[in-house]
N, C-alpha and C positions, 0 to 999 in steps of 0.2 A: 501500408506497412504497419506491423505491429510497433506502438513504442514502449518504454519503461512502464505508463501510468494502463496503457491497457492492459500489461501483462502482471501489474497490480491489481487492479480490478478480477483478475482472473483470481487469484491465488490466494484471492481472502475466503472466497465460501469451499477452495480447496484447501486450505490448511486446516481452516476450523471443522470443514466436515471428514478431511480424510484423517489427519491426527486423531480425532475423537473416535473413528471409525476402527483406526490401528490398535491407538491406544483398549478399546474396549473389546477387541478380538483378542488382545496379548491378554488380558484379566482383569484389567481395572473399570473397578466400576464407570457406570456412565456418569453419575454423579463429580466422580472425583478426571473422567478425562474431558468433561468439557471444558472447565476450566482452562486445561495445557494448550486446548487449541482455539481457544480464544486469546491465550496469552500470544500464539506464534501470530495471529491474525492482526492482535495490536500492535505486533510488532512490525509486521508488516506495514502496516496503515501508519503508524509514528516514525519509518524509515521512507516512506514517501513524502511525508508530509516536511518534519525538520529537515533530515539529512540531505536528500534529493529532494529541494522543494520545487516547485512549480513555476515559482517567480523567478527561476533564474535563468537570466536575458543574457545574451552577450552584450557585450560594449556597442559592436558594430550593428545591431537589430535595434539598442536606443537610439545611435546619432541617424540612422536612417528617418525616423520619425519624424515627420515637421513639428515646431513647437504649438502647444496647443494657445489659443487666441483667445481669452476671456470674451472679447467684444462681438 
């Protein structure tokens, strides 16, 4: 099953290469479109990481845990 993070993983060498690809078919330079889609690519990658982050557990997946035992 696909989840969130793989279909992040997908969407970052597609934004920064199909943006740049659009943007430089419509006229702008290459210079000035990579930029925009490096920007949508950070964006991406800083919306997985803060917003949806990675560590977020439910309640019920921590108390299933046994406590961990120094000894």
């Amino acid at each position: 099953m696909t989840g969130y993070y793989d279909i992040v993983l997908g969407l970052i060498p597609v934004a920064l290469l199909g943006i740049t690809a659009a943007l430089t078919l419509v006229g702008m330079s290459l210079t000035a479109a990579v930029p925009f889609g490096s920007l949508v690519a950070m964006a991406i990658i800083g919306h997985a990481m803060f917003v949806n982050t990675p560590a977020d557990v439910s309640d019920e997946a921590k108390s299933a845990r046994p406590p961990l035992n120094a000894d």
